[in-house]
C-alpha positions in Angstrom: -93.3 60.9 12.6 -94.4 61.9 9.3 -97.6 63.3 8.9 -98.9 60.6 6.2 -97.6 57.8 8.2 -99.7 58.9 11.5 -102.9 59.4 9.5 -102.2 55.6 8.3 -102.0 54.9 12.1 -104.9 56.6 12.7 -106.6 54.8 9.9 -105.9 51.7 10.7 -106.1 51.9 14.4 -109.9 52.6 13.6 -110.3 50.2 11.1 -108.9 47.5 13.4 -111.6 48.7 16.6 -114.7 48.7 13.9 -113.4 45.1 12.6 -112.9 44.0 16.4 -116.3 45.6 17.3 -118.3 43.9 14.8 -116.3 40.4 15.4 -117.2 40.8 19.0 -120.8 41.5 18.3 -121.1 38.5 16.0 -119.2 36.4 18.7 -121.6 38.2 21.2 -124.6 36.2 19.7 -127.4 35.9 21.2 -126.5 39.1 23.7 -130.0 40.4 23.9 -132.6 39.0 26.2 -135.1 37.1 23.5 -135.2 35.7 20.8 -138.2 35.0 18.9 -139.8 32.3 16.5 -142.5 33.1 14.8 -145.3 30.7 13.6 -148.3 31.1 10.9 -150.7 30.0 12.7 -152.6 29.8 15.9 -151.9 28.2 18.8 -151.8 24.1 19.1 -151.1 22.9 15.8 -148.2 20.8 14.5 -145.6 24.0 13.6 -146.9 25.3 16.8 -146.2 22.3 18.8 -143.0 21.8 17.3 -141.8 25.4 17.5 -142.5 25.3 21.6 -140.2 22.2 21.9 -137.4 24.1 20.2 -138.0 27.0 21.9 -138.2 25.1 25.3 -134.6 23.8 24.6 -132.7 26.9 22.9 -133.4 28.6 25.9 -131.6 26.2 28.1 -128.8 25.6 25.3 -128.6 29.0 24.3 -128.9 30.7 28.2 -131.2 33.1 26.6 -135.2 33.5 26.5 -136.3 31.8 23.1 -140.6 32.5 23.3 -143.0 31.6 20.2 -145.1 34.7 18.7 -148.1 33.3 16.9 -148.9 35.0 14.0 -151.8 33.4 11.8 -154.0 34.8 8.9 -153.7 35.6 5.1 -152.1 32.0 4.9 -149.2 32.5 6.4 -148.4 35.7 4.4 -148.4 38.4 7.5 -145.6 36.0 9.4 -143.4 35.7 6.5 -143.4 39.0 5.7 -142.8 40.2 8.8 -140.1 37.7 9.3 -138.3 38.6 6.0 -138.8 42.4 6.7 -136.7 42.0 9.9 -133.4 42.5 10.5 -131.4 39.2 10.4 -129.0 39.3 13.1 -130.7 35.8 14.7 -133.2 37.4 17.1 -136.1 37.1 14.5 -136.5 33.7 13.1 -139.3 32.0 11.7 -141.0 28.2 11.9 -141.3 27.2 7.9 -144.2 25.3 6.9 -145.2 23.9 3.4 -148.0 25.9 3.0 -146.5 29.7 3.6 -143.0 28.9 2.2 -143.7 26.6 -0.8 -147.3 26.9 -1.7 -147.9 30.5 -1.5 -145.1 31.2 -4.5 -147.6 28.8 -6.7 -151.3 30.0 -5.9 -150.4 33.7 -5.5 -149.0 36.0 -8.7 -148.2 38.6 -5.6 -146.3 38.4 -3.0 -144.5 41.0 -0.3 -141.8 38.4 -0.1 -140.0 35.8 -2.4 -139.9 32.3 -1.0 -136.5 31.7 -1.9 -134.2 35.2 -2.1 -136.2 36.7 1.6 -135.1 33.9 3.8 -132.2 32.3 4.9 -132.7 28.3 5.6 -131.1 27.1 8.8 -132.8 23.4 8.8 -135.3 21.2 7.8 -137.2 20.1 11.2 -139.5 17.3 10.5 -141.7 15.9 7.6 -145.5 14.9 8.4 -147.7 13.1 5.7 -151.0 13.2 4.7 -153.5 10.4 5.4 -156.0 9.4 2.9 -158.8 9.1 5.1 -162.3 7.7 3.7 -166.2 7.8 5.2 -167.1 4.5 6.4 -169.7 3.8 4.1 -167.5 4.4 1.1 -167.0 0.4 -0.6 -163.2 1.1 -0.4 -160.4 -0.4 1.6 -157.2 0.8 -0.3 -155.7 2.7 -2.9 -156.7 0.2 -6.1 -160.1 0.4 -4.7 -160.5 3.9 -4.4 -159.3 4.6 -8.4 -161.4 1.3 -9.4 -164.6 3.0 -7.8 -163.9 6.5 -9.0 -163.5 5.3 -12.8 -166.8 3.5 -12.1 -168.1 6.5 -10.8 -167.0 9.8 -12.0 -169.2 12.1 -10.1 -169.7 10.5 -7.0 -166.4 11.1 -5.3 -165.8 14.6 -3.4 -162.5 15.8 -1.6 -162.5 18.0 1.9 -160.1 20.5 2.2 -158.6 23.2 4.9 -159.5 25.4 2.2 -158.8 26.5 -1.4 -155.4 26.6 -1.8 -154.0 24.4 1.3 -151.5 21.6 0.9 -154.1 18.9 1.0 -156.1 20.7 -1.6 -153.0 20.4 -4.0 -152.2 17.1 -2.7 -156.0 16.4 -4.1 -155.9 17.5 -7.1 -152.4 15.9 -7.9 -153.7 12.4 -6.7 -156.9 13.4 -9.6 -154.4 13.8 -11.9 -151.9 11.1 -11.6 -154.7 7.9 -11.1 -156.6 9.7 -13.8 -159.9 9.9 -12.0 -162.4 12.5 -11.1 -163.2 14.5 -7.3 -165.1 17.4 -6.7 -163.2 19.4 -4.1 -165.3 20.9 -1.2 -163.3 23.6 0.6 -163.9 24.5 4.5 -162.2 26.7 6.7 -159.7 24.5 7.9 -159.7 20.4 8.3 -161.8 20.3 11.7 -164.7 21.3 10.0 -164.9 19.2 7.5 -164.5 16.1 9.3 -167.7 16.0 10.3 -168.9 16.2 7.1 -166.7 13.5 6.1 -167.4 11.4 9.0 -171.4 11.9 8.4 -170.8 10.4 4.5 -172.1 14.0 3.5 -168.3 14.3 1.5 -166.1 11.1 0.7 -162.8 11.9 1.8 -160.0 13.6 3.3 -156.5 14.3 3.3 -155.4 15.5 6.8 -152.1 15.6 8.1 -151.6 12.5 10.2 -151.6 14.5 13.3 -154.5 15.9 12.4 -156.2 12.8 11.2 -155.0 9.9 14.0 -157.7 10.6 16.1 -159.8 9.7 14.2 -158.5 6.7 13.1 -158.2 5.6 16.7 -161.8 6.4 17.2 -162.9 4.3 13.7 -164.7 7.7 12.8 -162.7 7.6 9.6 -161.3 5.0 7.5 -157.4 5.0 6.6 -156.4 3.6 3.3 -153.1 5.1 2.6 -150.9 7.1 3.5 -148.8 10.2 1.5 -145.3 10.0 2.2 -142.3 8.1 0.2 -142.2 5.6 3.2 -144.8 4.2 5.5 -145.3 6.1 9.0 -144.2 4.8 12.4 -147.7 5.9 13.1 -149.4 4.1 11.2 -147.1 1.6 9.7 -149.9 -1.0 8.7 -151.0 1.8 6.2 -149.3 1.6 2.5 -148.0 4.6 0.9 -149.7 5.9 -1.8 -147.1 5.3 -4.1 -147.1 1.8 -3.3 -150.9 0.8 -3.9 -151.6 2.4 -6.8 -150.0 5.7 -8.0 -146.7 5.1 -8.3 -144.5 8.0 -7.6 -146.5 9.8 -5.4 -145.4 11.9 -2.4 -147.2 15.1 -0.5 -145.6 15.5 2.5 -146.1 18.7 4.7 -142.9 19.7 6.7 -141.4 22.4 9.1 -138.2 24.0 9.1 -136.4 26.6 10.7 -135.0 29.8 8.7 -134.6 33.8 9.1 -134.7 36.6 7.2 -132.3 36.5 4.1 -128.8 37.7 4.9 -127.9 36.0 8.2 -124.6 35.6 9.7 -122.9 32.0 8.4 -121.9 31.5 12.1 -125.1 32.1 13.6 -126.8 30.3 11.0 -124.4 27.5 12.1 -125.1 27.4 15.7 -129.2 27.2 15.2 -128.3 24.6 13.0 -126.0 22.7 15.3 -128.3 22.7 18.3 -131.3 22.1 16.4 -130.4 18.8 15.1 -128.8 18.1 18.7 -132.7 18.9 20.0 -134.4 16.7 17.4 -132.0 13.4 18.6 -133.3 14.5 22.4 -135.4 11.0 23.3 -137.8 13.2 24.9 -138.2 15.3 21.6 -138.0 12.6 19.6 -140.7 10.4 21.4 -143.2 13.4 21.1 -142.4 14.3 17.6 -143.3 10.4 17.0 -146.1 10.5 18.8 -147.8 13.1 16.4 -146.9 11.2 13.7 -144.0 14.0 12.1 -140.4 12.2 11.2 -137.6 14.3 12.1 -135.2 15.4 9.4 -132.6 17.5 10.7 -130.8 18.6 7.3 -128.2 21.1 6.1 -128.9 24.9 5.2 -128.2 23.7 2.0 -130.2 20.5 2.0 -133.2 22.8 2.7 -132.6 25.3 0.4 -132.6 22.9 -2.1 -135.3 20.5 -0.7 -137.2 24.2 -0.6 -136.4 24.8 -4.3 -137.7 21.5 -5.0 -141.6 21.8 -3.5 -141.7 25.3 -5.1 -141.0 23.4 -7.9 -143.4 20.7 -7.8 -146.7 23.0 -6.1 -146.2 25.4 -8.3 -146.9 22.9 -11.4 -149.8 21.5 -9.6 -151.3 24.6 -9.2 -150.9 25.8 -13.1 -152.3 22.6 -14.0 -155.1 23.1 -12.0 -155.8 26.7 -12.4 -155.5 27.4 -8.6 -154.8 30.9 -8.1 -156.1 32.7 -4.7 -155.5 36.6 -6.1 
């Protein structure tokens, strides 16, 4: 055998082994014990909740421990990072939420990630909307109301907020500028603490998420007069939209999705996606998810890249029109 010929064997002997090696690995997925979601925030809230349901199922579907690593603080900013800073073979992944992923790119000039080219989407989990929630002793019962009264009285009105910066903060501050009225916005460390305030009549109003806010609207604390999302809510679905009773147009939804560090393989990518939307359409997971008033999507990669593009988009307006900046 000639001499060039062998080292062609030889060559492509090794070539072949690598290319098997790597196919196998891919194939091989998920080989290692855990796998890991990771949230940006504590414990017990609605990206929490719904990251433990996945998790609880992947592990039966995928025969491998899937557990949730809380990660809160610097709004969202230390989970993302360290999500997009790992390596994206499908053992790191992260639960997306509107404020982190969306927000962040709008109200921050630096960032150690980029919302878009760091991750890779793998599916849009559920939408939740906001509830427009009102102090009892406010003279309002709806939408047309609400603007009618604020026109009438242009200082009187005042806004709570999980803090400067947060999605109902924007989602203020858009419904200011679209009805053409004026709110002073009070910010507080979250939206437990300023429902009592709001409950007390000490501040007007709030924009929870509905999961947030039901409670209190099955207590009376709080008065519901609309609700944020294109459609009406299973959970509440004698509130209007927004859109529908007065400002036309008008959608602030929060959301969750599922996505990993940019660069993932298309077939694991494809298998999350797969047996996350087979999860969602679980009656069990379903029921619950309905229960805390989220709607379950279920998209494409590509539907959530896009539908990510999209509320970068649109947050990142508000805030410039507003002047919200948080560095």
């Amino acid at each position: 055998m000639k001499k060039n010929t062998r080292i062609s064997i030889i060559f492509l002997t090794g070539f072949m082994t690598l290319f098997s090696g790597v196919s196998a690995f891919a194939q091989a997925w998920p080989a290692r014990t855990i796998i890991r979601i990771v949230v940006p925030y504590p414990p017990g809230g609605a990206s929490d909740v719904t990251a433990r349901l996945l998790a609880m199922k992947l592990t039966d579907s995928l025969k491998q421990s899937v557990v949730v690593e809380n990660k809160p603080g610097a709004n969202g900013i230390l989970a993302l990072e360290l999500v997009a800073k790992s390596p994206a073979d499908g053992y790191t992944l992260l639960m997306a939420n509107l404020g982190p992923n969306a927000i962040n790119a709008g109200v921050y000039q630096k960032l150690p990630y980029d919302s878009v080219k760091d991750f890779t989407p793998i599916v849009l989990t559920t939408v939740v909307p906001l509830v427009v929630l009102v102090t009892n002793s406010l003279p309002v019962k709806n939408m047309r109301e609400l603007i009618s009264y604020a026109k009438a009285n242009p200082t009187k009105l005042t806004f709570a907020s999980a803090g400067n910066g947060a999605s109902n903060h924007l989602a203020g501050e858009m419904i200011k500028s679209m009805a053409g009225i004026e709110m002073t916005h009070v910010p507080y460390k979250g939206d437990s603490p300023g429902m009592p305030d709001v409950i007390s009549g000490t501040v007007s109003m709030m924009f929870p998420t509905i999961i947030a806010g039901l409670p209190n609207v099955k207590s009376g604390s709080m008065r519901p007069i609309a609700v944020t999302g294109a459609k009406r809510s299973s959970s509440l679905p004698d509130i209007p939209t927004v859109s529908e009773s007065g400002i036309p147009g008008f959608e602030a939804v929060s959301w969750g999705g599922l996505m990993g560090p940019a660069g993932m393989p298309a077939d694991i990518v494809k298998r999350l996606n797969a047996e996350t939307i087979r999860i969602l359409k679980l009656p069990d997971i379903a029921e619950r998810m309905s229960s805390l008033g989220a709607d379950i999507v279920g998209s494409s990669p590509e539907e959530f890249d896009k539908y990510l593009r999209a509320e970068i988009s649109k947050w990142g307006k508000v805030a410039r029109e507003n002047n919200i900046r948080l560095d």
